[in-house]
N, C-alpha and C positions, 0 to 999 in steps of 0.2 A: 645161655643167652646173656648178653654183655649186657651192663647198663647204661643207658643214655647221659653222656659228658655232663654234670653240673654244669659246664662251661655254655652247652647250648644249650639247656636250659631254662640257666638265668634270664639273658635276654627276651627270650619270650612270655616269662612269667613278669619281668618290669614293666615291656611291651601290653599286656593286659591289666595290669593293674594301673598302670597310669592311664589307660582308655577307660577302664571301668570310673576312675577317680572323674574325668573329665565328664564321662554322660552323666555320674551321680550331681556332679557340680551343676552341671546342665540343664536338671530336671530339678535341680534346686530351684536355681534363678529364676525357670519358667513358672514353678508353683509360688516363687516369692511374689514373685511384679504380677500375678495375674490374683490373687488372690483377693476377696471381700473385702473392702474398708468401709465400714460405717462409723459415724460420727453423732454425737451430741450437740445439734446445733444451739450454739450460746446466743447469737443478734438474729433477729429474726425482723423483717421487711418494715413491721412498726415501729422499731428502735432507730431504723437508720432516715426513716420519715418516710419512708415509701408507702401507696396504696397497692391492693393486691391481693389478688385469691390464688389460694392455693389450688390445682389444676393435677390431672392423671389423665394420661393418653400413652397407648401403647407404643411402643419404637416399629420399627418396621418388619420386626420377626416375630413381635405380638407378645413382648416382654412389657409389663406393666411399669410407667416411669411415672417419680412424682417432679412436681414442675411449679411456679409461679409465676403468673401474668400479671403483666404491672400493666395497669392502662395510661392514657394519657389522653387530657382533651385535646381535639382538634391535632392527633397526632402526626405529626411529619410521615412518619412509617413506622415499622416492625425493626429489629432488629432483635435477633435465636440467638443466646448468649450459653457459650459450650466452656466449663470449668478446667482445670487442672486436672492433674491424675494424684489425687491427695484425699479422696476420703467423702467427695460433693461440696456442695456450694457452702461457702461461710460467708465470714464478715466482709476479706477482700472483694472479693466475687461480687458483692452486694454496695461494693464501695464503685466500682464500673458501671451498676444499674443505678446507681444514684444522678452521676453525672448526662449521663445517656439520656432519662427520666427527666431529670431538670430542663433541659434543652429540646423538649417537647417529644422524646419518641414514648413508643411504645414496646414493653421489651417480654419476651420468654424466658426464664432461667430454667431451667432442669437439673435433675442430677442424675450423672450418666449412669449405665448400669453397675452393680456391684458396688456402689459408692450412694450416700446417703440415703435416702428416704425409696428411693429405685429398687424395684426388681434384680433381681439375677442371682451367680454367686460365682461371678467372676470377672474381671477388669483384663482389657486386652490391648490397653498403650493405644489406643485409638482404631486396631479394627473394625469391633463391631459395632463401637460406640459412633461410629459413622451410620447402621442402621439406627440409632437412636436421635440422632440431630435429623435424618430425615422424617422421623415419626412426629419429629415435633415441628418439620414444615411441611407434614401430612395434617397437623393438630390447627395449625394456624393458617390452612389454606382451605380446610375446611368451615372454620368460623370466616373466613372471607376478611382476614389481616394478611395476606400476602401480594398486597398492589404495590407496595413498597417495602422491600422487604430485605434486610441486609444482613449477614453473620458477621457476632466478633466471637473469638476466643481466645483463650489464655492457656500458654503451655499447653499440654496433650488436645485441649480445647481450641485450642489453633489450628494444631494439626488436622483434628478433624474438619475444622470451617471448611479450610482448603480444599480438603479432598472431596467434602459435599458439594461447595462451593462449582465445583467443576464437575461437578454431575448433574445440578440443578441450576439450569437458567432463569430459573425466577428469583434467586439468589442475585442480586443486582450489583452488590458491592462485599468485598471480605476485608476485615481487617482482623491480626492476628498478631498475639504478643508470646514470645519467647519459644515458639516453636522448632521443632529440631526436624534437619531436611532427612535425613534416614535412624528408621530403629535401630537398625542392626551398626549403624556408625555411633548414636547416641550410647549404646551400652558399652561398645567399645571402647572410650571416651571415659564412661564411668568404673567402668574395670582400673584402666590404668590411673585415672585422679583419684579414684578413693578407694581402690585396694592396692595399689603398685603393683598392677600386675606387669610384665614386659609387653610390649605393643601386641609385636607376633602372639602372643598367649593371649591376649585380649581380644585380638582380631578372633583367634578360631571359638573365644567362648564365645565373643557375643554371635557370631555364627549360629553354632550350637544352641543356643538359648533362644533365640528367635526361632530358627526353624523347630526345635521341638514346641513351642510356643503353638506354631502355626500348627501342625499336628495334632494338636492335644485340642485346638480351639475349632480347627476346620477353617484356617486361611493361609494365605501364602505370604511371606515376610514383608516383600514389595507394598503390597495392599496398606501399608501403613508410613510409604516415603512419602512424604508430601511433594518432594521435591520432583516424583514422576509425575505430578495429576496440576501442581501451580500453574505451570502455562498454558493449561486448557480453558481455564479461566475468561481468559481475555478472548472479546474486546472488555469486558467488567472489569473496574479496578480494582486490587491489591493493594492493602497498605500493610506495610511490617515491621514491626516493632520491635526489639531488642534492647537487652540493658551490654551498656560494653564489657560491664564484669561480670558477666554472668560465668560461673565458674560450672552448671550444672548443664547446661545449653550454651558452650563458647557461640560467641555473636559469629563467628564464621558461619555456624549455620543458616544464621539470616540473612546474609549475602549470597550464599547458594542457591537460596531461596528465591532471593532477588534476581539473580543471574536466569534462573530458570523460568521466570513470571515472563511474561508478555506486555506491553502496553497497554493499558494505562498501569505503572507501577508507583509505589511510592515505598523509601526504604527510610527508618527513622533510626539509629544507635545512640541511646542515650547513656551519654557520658556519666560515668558514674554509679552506672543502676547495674544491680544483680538479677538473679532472675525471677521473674515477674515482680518486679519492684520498680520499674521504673516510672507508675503511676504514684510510689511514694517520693519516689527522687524529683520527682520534675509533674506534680499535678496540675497547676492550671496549664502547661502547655501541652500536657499527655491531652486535658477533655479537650483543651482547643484542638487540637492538631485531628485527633479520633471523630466529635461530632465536626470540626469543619470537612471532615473525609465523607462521612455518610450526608450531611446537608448539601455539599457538593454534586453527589452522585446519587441519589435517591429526592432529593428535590430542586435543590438547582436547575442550570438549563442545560448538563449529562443528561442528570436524571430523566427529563420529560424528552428526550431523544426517543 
């Protein structure tokens, strides 16, 4: 009995091992980005001169979150402030509830699951963390603070606004800073800026990495584009935010974003700013621009429409 050619062989032993190399890569990435981060929080709400209790209410799949409510006399409204995908809320984060707070609102922060003081033991780039911005306009509609009632977010905390934002019509107005229109294009993106991958290889990781993602979590990739759910939004407005050097979220994203919003929109690129920095780069126009959004449309003459 002859033996089988080395010649035809080879090929199929390369053929397997660069597939195997690719799903091991694969199930890397997906256990990288979804993994725990907690944090040591250093500034905490009486440093930055804020009032406020610390607060726990479950998300909407009955995962335990911790939270702080900031109050405010004779508050304007409510405004569910959704974090980054970095670890939960810090000093930035708390630098957005400052100006907010100042300008009479009243604000929620939380930290989403798997990232600070929260439940879980695992982060999902904004799927599930969508049941958890709704748990906390389950938390604040129960205490009877949602007559006026607005979401902002930041990075992955955008993405979510959005996507709640258009599921919930008591959600009246969203505004959201440095948000990316698709998962599976943001990693692709990340692949080639900071490992030099070649497009075409980037394209099928970040494939890969998302869908196993979704597998491993129980959702489907889509479930995380903002840029499918932004135009459902309206007639509520949209404001969007973007720094022009964002190297981690190119501002393209937030033109997609724009593109896909509906009326009333509002699209801001600030020159200069990286990503979620452009509240460092440009502050007194970032809280003008941000509270004259939500005074506009939550008490103005939008608002009482």
């Amino acid at each position: 009995m002859s033996s089988v050619p080395l010649w035809l062989i080879a090929p199929i032993l390369v053929a397997a091992a660069l597939a195997l190399a690719l799903l091991a890569f694969g199930l890397y990435g997906s256990l990288y980005l979804t993994r725990p981060l907690r944090y040591a929080q250093r500034v905490t709400l009486a440093d930055m001169g804020l009032p406020g209790e610390a607060v726990t209410f479950p998300s909407r799949d009955g995962l335990p979150l911790a939270g702080w409510l900031i109050p405010a006399a004779n508050a304007k409204g409510t405004i569910v402030f959704g974090h980054g995908y970095g670890g939960g809320l810090d000093e930035r984060d708390f630098r957005y509830a400052a100006f907010l707070h100042r300008h009479g609102y009243r604000l929620l922060l939380f930290d989403f699951r798997g990232q600070g003081a929260s439940g879980g033991h695992y982060r999902s780039m904004g799927a599930r963390e969508q049941d958890d911005m709704l748990g906390a306009i389950e938390f604040l509609k129960t205490a009877g603070l949602t007559d006026r009632l607005g979401a902002f977010g930041v990075s992955m905390g955008a993405v979510v606004a959005y996507i709640v934002a258009a599921q919930r019509p008591e959600v009246r107005a969203v505004a959201g800073d440095s948000a990316f229109a698709s998962w599976q294009g943001i990693i692709g993106h990340g692949l080639i800026a900071e490992r030099g991958a070649p497009p075409v290889l980037a394209t099928a990781l970040a494939w890969l990495v998302t869908r196993l993602t979704g597998l491993r979590l129980g959702f489907r990739a889509a479930q995380v584009d903002p840029v499918r759910f932004i135009g459902r939004i309206s007639p509520r407005p949209v404001l969007i935010i973007h720094g022009a050097e964002d190297r981690q979220v190119p501002a393209e994203h937030a033109r997609q974003l724009y593109a896909a919003a509906a009326q009333p929109k509002e699209l801001w690129i600030v020159p200069g700013a990286g990503h979620t920095s452009s509240l460092a780069q440009a502050p007194e126009e970032y809280a003008a621009r941000v509270v004259g959004f939500f005074d506009r449309w939550l008490v103005g003459e939008e608002g009482n429409q």
